[in-house]
C-alpha positions in Angstrom: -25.6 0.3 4.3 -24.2 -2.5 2.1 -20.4 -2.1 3.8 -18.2 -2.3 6.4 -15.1 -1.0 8.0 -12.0 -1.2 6.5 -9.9 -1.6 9.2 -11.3 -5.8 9.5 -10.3 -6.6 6.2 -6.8 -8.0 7.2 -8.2 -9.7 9.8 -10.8 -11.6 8.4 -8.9 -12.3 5.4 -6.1 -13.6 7.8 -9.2 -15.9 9.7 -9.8 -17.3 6.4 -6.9 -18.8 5.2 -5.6 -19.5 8.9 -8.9 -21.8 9.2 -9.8 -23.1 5.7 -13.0 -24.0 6.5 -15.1 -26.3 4.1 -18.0 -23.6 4.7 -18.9 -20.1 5.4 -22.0 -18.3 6.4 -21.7 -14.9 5.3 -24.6 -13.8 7.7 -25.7 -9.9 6.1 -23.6 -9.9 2.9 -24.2 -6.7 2.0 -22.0 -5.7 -0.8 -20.5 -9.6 -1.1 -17.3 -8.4 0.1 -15.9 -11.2 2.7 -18.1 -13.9 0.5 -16.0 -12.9 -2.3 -12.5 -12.4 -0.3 -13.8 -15.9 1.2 -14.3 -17.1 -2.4 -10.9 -16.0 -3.7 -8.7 -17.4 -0.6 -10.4 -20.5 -0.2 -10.9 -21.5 -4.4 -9.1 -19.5 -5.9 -6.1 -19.5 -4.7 -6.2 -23.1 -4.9 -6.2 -23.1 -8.1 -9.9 -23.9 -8.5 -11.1 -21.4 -10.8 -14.5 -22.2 -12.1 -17.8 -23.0 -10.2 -17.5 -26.6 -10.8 -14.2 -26.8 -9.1 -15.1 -25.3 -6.4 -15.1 -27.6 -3.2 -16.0 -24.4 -0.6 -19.7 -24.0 0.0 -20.1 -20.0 0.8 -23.7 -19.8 1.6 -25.5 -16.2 2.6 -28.0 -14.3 4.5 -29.5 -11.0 2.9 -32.4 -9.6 4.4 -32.7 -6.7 1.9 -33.0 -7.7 -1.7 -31.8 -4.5 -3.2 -28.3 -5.5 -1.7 -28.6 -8.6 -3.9 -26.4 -8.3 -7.3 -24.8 -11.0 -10.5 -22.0 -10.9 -7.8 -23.6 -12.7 -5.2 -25.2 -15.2 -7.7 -21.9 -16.4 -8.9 -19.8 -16.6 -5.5 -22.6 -17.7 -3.6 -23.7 -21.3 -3.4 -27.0 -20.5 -1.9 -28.6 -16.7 -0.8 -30.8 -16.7 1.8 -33.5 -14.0 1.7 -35.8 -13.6 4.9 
């Protein structure tokens, strides 16, 4: 299933700006969901709204294609399929 809980949301989200790391490893993406909320707090936010501003690299791991989408292609700097 390409999900997760609900109930982690706050506190990854909270991880993520509390940190600010330079880069994130998003291993099984699924849906995109924490690569995107990664995307949003650590761009974004910052005011850095295009792919060529963006100074966060969000890399992923995916083992099942299907779960792949446009999404992942344009938050993600690099998807890795095994």
């Amino acid at each position: 299933m390409p999900t997760s809980q609900l109930y982690q949301l706050n506190e990854i989200s909270e991880l993520i700006v509390l940190t600010a790391p330079a880069r994130v490893l998003d291993i099984g993406s699924g849906f995109g969901k924490f690569g995107f909320l990664a995307r949003e707090y650590l761009d974004i936010w910052e005011g850095r709204y295009s792919p060529e501003q963006w100074r966060t690299t969000i890399d992923c791991i995916e083992v099942y294609s299907a779960y792949i989408t446009p999404v992942h292609r344009h938050i993600y700097n690099t998807i890795y399929h095994i």
